[in-house]
DRENDO-1510 file (C-alpha; in Angstrom, 1 decimal, always signed):
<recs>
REC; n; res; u; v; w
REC; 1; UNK; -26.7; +48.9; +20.0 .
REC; 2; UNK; -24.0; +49.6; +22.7 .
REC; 3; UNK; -22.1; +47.0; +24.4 .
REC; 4; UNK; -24.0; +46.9; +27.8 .
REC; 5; UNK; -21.1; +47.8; +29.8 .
REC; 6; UNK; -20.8; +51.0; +27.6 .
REC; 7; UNK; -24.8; +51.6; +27.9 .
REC; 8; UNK; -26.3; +54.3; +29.7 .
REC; 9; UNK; -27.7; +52.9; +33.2 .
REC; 10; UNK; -31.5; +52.6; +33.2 .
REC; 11; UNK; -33.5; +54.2; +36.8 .
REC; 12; UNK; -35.7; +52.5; +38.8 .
REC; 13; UNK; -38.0; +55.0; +37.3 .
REC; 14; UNK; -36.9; +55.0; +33.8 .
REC; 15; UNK; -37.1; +50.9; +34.3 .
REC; 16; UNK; -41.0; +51.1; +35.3 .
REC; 17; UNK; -42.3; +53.7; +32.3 .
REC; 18; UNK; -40.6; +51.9; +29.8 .
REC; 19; UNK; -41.9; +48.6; +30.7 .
REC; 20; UNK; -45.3; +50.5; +29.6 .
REC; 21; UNK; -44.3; +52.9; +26.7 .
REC; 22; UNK; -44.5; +56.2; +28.9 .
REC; 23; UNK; -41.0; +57.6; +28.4 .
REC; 24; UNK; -40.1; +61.0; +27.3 .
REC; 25; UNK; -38.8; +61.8; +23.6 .
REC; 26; UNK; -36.1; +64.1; +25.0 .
REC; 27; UNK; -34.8; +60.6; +27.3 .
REC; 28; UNK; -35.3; +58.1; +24.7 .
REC; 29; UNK; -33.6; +60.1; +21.6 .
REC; 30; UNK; -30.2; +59.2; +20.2 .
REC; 31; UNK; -28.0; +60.0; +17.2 .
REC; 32; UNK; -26.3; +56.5; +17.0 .
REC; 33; UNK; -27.5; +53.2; +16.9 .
REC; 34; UNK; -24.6; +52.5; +19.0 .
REC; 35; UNK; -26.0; +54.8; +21.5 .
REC; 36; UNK; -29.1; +53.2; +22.0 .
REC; 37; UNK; -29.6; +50.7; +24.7 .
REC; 38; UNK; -30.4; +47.2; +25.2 .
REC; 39; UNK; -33.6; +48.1; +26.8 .
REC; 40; UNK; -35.1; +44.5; +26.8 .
REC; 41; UNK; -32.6; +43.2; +28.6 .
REC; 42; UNK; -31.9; +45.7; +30.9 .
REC; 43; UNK; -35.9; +44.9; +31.7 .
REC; 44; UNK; -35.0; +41.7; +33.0 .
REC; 45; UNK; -34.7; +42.6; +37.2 .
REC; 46; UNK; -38.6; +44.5; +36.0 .
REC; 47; UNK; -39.9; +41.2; +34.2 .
REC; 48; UNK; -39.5; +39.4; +37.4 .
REC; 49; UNK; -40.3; +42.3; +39.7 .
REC; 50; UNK; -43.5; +42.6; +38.4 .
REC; 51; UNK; -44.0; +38.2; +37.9 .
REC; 52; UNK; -43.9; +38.1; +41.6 .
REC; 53; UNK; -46.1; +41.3; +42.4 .
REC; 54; UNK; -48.9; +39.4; +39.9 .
REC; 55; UNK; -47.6; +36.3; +42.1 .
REC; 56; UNK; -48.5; +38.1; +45.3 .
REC; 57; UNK; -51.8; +39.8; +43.6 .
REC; 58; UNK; -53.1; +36.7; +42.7 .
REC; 59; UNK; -52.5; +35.0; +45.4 .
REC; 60; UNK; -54.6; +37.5; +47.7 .
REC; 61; UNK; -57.3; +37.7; +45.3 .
REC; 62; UNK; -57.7; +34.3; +44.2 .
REC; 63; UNK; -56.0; +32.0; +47.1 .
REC; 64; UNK; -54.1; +30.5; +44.2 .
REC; 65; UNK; -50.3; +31.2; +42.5 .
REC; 66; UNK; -51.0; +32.8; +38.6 .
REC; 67; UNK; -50.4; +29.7; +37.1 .
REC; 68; UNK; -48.7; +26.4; +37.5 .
REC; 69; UNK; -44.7; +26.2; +37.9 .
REC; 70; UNK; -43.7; +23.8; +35.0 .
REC; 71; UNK; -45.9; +26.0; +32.4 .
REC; 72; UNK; -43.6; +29.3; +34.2 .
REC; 73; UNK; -40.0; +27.4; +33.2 .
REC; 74; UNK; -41.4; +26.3; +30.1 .
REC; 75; UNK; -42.0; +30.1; +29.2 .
REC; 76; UNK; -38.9; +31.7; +30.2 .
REC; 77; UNK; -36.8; +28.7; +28.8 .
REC; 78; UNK; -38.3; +30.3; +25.8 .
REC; 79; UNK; -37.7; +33.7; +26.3 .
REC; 80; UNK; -33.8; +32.6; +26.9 .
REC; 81; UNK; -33.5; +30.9; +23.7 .
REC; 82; UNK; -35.2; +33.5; +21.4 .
REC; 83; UNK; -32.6; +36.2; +23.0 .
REC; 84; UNK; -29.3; +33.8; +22.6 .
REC; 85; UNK; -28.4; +34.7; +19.0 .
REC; 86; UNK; -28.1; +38.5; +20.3 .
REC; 87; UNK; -24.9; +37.3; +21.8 .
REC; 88; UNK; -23.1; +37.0; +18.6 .
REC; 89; UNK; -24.7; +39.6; +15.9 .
REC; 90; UNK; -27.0; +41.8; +15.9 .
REC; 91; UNK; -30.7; +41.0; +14.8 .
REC; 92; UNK; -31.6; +40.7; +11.5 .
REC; 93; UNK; -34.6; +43.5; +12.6 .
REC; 94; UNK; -32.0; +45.7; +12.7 .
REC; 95; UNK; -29.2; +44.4; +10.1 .
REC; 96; UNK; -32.1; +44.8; +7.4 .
REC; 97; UNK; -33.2; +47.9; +8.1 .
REC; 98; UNK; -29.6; +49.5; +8.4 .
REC; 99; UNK; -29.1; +48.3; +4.8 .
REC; 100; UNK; -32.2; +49.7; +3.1 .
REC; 101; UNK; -31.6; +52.7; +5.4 .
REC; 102; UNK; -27.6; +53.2; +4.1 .
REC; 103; UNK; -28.6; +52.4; +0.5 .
REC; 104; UNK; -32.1; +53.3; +0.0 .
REC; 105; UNK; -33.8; +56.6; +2.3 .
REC; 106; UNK; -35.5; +58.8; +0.3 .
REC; 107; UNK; -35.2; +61.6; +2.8 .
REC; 108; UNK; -33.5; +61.5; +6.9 .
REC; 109; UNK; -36.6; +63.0; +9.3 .
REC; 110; UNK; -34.0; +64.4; +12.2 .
REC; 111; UNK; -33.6; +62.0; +14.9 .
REC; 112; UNK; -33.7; +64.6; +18.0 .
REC; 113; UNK; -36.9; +65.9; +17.1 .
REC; 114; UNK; -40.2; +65.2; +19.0 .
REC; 115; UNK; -42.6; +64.4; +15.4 .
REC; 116; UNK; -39.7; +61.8; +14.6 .
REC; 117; UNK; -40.1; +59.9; +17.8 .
REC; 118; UNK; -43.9; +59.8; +17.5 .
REC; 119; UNK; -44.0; +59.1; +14.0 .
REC; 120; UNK; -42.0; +56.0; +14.6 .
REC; 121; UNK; -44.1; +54.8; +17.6 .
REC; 122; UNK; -47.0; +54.9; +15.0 .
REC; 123; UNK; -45.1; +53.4; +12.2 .
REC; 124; UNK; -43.3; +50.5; +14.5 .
REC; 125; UNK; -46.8; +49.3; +16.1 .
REC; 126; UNK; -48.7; +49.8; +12.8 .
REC; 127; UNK; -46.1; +47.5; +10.9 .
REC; 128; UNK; -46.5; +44.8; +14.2 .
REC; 129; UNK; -50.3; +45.1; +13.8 .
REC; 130; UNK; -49.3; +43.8; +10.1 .
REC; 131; UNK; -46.5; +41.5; +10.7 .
REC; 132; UNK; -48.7; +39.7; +13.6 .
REC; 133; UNK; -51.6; +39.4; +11.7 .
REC; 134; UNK; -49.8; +37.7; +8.5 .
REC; 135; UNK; -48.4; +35.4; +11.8 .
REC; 136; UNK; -51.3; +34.0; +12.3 .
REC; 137; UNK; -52.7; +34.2; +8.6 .
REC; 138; UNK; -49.3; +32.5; +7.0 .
REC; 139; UNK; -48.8; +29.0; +8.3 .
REC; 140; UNK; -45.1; +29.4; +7.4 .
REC; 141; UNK; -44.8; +32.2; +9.9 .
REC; 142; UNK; -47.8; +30.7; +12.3 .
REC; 143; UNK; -44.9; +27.6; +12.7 .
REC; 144; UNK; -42.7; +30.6; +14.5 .
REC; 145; UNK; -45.5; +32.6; +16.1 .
REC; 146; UNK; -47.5; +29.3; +17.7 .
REC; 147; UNK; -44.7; +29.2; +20.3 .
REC; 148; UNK; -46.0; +32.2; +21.9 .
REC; 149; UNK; -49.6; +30.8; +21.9 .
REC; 150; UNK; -48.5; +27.3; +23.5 .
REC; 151; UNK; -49.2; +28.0; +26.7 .
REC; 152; UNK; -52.7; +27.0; +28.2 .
REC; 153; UNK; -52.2; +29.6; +31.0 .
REC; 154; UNK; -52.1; +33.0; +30.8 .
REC; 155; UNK; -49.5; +35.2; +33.0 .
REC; 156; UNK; -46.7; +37.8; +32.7 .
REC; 157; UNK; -44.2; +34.4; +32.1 .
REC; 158; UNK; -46.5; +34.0; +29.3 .
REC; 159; UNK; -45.5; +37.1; +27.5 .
REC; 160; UNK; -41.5; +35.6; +27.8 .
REC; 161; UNK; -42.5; +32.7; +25.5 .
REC; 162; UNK; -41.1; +33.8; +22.1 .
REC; 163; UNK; -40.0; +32.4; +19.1 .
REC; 164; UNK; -36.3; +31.7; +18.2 .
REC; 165; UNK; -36.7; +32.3; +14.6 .
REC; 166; UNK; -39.5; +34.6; +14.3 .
REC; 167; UNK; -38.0; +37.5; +13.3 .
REC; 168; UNK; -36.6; +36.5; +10.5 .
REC; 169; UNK; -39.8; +37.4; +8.8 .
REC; 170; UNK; -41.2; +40.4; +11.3 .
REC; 171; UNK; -38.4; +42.9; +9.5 .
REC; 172; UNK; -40.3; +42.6; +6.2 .
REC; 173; UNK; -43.1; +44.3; +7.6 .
REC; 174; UNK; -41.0; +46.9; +9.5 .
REC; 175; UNK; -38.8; +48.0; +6.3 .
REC; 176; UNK; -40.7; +50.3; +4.3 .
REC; 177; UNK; -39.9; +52.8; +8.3 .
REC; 178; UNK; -36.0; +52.4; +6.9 .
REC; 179; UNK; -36.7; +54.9; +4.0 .
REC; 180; UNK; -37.0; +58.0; +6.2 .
REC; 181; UNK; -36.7; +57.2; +9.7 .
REC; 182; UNK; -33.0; +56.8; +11.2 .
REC; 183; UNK; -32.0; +53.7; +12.7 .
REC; 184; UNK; -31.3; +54.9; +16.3 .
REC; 185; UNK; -35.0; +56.2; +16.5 .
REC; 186; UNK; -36.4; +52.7; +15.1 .
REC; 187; UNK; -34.4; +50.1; +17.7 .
REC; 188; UNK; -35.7; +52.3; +20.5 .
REC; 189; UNK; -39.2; +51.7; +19.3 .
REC; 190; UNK; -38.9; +48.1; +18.2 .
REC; 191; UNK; -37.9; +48.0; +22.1 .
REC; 192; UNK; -40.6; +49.5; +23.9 .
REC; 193; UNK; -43.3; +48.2; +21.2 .
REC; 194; UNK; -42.3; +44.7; +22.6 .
REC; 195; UNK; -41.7; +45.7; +26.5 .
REC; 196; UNK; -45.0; +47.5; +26.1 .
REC; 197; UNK; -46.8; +44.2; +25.6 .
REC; 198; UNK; -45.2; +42.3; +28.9 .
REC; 199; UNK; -47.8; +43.8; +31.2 .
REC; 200; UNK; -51.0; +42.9; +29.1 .
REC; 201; UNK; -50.4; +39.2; +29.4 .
REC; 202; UNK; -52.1; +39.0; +33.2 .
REC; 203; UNK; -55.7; +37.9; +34.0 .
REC; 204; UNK; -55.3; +40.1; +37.6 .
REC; 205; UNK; -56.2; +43.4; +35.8 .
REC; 206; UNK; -59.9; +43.7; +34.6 .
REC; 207; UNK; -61.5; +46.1; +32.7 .
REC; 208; UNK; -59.7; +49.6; +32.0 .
REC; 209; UNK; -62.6; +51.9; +31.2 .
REC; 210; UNK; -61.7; +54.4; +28.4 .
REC; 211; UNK; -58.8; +53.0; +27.7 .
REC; 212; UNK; -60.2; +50.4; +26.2 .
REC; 213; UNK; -61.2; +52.3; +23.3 .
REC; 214; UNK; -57.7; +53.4; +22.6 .
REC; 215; UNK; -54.8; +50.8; +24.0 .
REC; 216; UNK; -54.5; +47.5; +24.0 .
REC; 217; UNK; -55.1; +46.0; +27.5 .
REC; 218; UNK; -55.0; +42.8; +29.3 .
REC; 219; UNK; -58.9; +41.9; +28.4 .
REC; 220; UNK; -58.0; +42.8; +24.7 .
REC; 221; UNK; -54.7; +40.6; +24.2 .
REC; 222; UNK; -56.7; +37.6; +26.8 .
REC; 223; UNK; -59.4; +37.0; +23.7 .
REC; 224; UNK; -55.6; +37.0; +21.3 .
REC; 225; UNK; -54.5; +34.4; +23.2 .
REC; 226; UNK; -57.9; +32.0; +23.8 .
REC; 227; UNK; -58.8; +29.4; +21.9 .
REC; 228; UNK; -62.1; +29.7; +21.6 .
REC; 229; UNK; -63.9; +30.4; +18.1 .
REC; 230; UNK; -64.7; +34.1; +18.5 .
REC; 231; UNK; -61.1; +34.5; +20.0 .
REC; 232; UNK; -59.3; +32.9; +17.1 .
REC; 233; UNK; -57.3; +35.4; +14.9 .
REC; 234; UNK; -58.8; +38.4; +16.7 .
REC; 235; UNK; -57.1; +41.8; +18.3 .
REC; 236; UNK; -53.4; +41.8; +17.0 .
REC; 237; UNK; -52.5; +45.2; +18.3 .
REC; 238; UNK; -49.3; +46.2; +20.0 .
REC; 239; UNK; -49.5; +49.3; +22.0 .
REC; 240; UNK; -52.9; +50.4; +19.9 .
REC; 241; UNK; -55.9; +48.8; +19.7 .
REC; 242; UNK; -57.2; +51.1; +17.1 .
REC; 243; UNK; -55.5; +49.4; +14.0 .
REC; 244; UNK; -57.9; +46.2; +15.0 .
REC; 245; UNK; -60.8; +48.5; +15.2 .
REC; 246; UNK; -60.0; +50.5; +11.5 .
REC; 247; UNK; -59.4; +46.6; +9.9 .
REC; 248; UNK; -62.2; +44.6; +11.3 .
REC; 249; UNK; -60.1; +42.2; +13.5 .
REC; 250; UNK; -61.5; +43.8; +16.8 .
REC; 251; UNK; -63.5; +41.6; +19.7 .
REC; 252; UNK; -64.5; +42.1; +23.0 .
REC; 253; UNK; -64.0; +39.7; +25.9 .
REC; 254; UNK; -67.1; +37.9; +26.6 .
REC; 255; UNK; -67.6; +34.4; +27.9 .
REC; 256; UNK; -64.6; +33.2; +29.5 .
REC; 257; UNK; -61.6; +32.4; +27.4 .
REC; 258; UNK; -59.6; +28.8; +27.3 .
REC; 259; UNK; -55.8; +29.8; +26.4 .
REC; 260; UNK; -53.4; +27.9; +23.7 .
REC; 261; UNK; -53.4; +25.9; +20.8 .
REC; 262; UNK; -56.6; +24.6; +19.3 .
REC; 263; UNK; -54.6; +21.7; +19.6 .
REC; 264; UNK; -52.3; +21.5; +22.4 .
REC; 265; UNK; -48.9; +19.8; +22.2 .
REC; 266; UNK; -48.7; +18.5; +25.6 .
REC; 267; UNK; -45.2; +19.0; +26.5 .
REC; 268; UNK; -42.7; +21.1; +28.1 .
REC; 269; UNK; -39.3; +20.4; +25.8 .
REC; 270; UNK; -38.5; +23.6; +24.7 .
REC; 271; UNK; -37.5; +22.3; +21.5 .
REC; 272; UNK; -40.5; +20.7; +20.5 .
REC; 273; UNK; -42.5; +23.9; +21.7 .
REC; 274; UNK; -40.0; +26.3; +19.2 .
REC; 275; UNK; -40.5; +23.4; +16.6 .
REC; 276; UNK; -43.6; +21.2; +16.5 .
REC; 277; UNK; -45.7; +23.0; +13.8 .
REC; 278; UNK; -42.7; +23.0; +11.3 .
REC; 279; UNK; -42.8; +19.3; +10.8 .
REC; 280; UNK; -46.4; +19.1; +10.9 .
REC; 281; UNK; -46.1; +21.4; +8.2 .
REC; 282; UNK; -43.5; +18.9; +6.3 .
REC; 283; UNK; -45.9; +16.1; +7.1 .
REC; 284; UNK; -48.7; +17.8; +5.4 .
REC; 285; UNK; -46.8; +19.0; +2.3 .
REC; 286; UNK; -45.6; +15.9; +1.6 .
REC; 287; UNK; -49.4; +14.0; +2.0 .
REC; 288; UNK; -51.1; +17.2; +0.1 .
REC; 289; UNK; -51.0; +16.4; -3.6 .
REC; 290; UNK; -50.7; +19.1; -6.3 .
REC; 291; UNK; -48.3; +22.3; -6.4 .
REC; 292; UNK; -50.4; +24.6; -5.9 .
REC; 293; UNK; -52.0; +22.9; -2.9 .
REC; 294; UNK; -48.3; +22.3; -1.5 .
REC; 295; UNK; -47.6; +26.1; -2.1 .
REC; 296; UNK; -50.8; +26.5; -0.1 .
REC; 297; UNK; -49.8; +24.6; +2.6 .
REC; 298; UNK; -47.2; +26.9; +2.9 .
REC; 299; UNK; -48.7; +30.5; +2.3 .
REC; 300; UNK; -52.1; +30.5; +3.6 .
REC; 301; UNK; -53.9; +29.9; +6.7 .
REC; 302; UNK; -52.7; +27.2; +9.4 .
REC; 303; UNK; -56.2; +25.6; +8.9 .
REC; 304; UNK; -56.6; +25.8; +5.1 .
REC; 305; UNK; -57.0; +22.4; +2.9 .
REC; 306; UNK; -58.1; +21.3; -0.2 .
REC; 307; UNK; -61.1; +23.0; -1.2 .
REC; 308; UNK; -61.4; +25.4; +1.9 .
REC; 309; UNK; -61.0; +29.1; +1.8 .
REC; 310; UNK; -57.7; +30.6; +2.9 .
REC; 311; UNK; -58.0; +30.6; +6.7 .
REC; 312; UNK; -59.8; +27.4; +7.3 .
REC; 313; UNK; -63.4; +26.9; +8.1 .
REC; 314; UNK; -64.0; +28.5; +11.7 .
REC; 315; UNK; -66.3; +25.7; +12.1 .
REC; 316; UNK; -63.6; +22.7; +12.2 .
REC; 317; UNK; -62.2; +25.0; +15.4 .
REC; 318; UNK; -62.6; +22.5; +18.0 .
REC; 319; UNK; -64.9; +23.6; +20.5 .
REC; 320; UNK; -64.5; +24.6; +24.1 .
REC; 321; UNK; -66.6; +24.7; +27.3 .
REC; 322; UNK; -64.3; +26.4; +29.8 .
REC; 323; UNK; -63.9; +23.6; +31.8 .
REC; 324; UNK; -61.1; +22.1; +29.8 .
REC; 325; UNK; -57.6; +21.3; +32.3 .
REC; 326; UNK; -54.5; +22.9; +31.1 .
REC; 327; UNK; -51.7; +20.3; +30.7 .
REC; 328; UNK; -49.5; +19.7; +33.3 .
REC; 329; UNK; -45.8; +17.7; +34.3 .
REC; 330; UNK; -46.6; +14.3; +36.1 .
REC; 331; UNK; -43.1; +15.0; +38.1 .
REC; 332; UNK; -42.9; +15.2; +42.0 .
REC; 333; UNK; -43.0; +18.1; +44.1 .
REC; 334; UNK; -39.4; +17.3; +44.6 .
REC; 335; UNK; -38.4; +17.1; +41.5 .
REC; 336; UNK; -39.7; +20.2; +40.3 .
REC; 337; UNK; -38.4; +21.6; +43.3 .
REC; 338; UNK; -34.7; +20.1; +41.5 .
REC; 339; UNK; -35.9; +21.8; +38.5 .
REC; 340; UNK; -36.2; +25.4; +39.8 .
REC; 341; UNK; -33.0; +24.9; +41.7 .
REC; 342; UNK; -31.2; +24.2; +38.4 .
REC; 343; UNK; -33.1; +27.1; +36.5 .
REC; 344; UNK; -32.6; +29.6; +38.4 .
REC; 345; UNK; -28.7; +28.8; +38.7 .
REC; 346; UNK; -29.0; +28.8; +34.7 .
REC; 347; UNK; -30.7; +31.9; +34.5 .
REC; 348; UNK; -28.1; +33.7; +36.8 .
REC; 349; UNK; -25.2; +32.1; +34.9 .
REC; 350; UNK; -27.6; +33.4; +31.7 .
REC; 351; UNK; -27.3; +37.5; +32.9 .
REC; 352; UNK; -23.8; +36.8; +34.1 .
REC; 353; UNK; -23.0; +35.9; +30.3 .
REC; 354; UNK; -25.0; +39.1; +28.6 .
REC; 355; UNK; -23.5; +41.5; +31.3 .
REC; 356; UNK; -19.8; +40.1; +30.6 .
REC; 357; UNK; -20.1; +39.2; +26.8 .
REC; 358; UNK; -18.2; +41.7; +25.9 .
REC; 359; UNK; -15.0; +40.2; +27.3 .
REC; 360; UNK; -15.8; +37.3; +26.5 .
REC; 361; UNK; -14.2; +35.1; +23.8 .
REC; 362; UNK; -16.4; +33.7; +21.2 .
REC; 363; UNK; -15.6; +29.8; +22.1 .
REC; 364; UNK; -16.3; +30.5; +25.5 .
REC; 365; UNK; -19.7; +32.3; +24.5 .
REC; 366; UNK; -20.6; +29.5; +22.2 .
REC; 367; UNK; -19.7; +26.9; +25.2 .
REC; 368; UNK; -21.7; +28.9; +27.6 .
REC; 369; UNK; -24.8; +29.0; +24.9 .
REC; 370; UNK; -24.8; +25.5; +24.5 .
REC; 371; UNK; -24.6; +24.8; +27.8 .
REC; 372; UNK; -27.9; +27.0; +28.2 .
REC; 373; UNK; -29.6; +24.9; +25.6 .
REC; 374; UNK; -28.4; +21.7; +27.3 .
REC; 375; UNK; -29.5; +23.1; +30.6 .
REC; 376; UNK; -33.4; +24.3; +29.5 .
REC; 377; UNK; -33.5; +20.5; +27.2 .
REC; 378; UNK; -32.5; +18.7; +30.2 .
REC; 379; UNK; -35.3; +20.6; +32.5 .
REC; 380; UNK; -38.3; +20.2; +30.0 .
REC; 381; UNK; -36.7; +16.2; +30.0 .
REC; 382; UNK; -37.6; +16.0; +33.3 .
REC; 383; UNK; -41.1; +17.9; +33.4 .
REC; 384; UNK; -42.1; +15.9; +30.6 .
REC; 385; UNK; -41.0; +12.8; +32.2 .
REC; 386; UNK; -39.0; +11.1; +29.1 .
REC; 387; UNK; -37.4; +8.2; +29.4 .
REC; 388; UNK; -34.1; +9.4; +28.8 .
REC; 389; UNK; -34.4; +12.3; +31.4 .
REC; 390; UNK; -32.1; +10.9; +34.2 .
REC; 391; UNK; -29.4; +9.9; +31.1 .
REC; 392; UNK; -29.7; +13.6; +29.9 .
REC; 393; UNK; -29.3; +14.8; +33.3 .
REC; 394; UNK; -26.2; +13.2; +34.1 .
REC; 395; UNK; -24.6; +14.4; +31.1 .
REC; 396; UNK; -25.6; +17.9; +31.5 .
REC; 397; UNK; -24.2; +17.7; +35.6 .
REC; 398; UNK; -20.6; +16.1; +33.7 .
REC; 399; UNK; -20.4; +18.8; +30.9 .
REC; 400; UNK; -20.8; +21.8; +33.8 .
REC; 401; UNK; -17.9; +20.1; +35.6 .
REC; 402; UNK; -15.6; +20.1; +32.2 .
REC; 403; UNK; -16.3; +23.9; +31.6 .
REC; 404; UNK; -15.6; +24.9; +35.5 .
REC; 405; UNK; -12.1; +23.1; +35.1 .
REC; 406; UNK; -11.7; +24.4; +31.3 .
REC; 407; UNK; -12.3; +27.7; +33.1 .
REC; 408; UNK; -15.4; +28.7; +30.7 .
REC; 409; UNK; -17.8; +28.3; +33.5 .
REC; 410; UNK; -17.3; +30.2; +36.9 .
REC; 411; UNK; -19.7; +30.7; +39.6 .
REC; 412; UNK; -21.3; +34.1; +39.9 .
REC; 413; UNK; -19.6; +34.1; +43.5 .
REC; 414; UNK; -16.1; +32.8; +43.5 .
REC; 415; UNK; -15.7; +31.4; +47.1 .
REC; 416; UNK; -18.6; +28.8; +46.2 .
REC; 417; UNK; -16.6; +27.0; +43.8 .
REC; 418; UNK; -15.9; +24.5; +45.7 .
REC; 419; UNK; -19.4; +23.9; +47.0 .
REC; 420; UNK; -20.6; +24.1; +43.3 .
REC; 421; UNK; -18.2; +21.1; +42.2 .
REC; 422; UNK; -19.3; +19.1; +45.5 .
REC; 423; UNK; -23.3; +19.9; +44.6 .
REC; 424; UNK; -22.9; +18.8; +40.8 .
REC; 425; UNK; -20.8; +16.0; +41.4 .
REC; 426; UNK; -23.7; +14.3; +43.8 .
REC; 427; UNK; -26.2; +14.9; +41.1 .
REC; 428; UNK; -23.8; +13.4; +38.6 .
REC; 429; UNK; -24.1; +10.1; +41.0 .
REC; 430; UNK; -27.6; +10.6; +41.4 .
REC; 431; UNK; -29.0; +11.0; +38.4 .
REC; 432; UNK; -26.3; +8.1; +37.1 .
REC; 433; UNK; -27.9; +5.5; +39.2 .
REC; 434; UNK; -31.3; +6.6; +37.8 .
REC; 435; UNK; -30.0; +6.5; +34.7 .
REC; 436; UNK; -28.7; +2.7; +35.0 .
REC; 437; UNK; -31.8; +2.0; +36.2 .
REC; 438; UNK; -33.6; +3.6; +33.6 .
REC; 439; UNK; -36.1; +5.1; +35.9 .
REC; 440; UNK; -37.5; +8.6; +36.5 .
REC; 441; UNK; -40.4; +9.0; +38.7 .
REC; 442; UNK; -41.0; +6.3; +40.9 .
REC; 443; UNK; -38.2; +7.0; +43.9 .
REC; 444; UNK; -39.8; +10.3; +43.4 .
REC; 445; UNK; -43.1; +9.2; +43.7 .
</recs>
């Protein structure tokens, strides 16, 4: 895809149909892949746009916020990470296909023609109906997927909670498209296939009537995402519901759901939300004894053992009785406050870096991405409350410094410089006093 300074500019109204699949063939047609644009990222102003109108919805209907603040961060920190590889290749959902397409199409469908660009919407959600379903079937690819299923709340933040290495197994599934559709007509799809499923992730919309029968809608993906027994591995649609209804995987919202993990992990460090199930996957290969039951481990069902069939017993699901209390940070109102403050001046510096990247040098994009990771690590430090938080912190504040004088850094508005060195340099002696003392809440407190 086109470096986004080179990318076509996306209206407010193209912005708001393609955030739900309704644009035209005619708009959304290109020759090149180079041609096509970053769509998910140019979504971002829309992602938060429509966050704080289910902020303000909820908030009217309810008297509450959508969901709690540290469980918000926690989600986008996600989001962040899955999309930093983008800044230095291209993903491997298109690399893959662009080989079997060069090397292996058995015919080229024209890429400016209506029946192409419908054709793909089918093929692109019917092969995420597959590759989500093996997700959650796979424990090897459930170790990616669970990220997205971590949160015990469910909002439009929710949907921003992906997986940094999770498509490293979704092209498979996507592939057998590369032997007769072009590649242009595929990365527009792959787009809107995921930007499509942004807006289902809300509890403020209800029931939808007939389109029930047809998309998949916020009551449909809310039973996806609980953790109750009837919810578990149920409606894996995309855009269409109709795939779960032809394969058996389809059910209706009844009693209310309880989000997340059968077995929540308690924590908002990003890296142990990206990473936990992979080395309780380790743990259990090594303690499982026999090949075959190792290769198990691997290839079937998250809850398969010894003796079991291949997705577990449904019956060792714990149960749930709807009154269960989502996790949440022990942290101050101020410190959260802290938190935010810092986020949102990393997610700024975050779009600062896509929108320039392309004149950026590679050291200075590799400083600015670790520096993001340091930045989101630090934050879920201090909503988790570790004891190393206030150390973390300090080194994070000291390493922002270094790149503003190295000239990697640079605030998004030049004349605060000055103020920006002055803010992080209090911090710095802040959280270094905290840090000799080897305390984190109680001055808080």
């Amino acid at each position: 895809m086109k470096n986004p300074e080179a990318q076509q500019d996306v209206s407010v109204s193209q912005g708001i149909r393609m955030m739900f699949y309704v644009m035209k063939p005619n708009e959304t047609s290109f020759e090149t892949l180079e041609e096509v644009p970053d769509y998910v990222q140019k979504a971002t102003p829309f992602f938060i746009s429509l966050m704080l109108l289910e902020l303000v919805v909820s908030c009217i209907r309810k008297g509450k916020p959508s969901g709690p603040l540290d469980d918000a961060l926690t989600s986008i920190s996600a989001g962040v990470l899955s999309r930093l590889p983008s800044l230095f290749f291209r993903s491997i959902e298109l690399t893959s296909y662009i080989y079997i397409w060069e090397n292996y199409r058995l015919i080229s469908l024209p890429w400016d023609s209506p029946w192409t660009w419908y054709l793909t919407f089918l093929g692109v959600d019917f092969g995420y109906y597959w590759f989500h379903r093996m997700a959650h079937e796979v424990n090897i690819m459930w170790a990616a997927h669970q990220t997205h299923h971590s949160s015990e709340d469910y909002n439009l933040s929710t949907a921003l909670r992906q997986s940094v290495f999770q498509l490293y197994t979704s092209w498979i599934f996507y592939s057998p498209l590369a032997l007769f559709i072009p590649p242009s007509v595929y990365a527009v799809h792959l787009q809107f296939n995921l930007l499509y499923q942004f807006w289902i992730h809300t509890k403020v919309i209800d029931n939808l009537g007939p389109l029930e029968l047809i998309l998949n809608t916020p009551s449909h993906h809310r039973v996806h995402h609980g953790r109750n027994r009837y919810c578990v591995d149920k409606n894996f649609a995309g855009t269409l519901i109709i795939w779960d209804r032809i394969f058996g995987t389809f059910e209706a919202e009844k009693e209310k759901v309880v989000y997340g993990l059968t077995h929540p992990i308690n924590s908002f460090e990003p890296f142990k939300v990206q990473f936990h199930h992979l080395l309780t996957i380790w743990t259990t290969f090594w303690a499982t004894p026999g090949f075959f039951n190792k290769f198990s481990v691997i290839f079937k069902g998250p809850g398969w053992g010894p003796g079991k069939p291949r997705l577990g017993l449904n019956e060792e699901i714990p149960e749930v009785k709807g009154e269960e209390v989502p996790f949440s940070s022990s942290a101050s109102r101020l410190l959260k406050t802290y938190a935010v403050v810092q986020f949102a001046l990393m997610l700024t510096f975050y779009e600062e870096t896509y929108t320039d990247k392309a004149a950026l040098s590679q050291v200075t994009l590799l400083l600015r991405a670790c520096f993001i990771i340091l930045t989101l690590t630090s934050i879920g430090f201090l909503l988790d409350q570790r004891p190393k938080a206030a150390v973390l912190e300090t080194f994070r504040c000291l390493v922002f410094l270094m790149l503003c004088r190295l000239g990697h850094v640079k605030p998004f508005i030049p004349s605060l410089s000055f103020a920006f060195e002055i803010f992080f340099s209090i911090c710095i002696a802040f959280w270094g006093v905290r840090s000799m003392k080897q305390l984190v809440s109680d001055p808080w407190k």
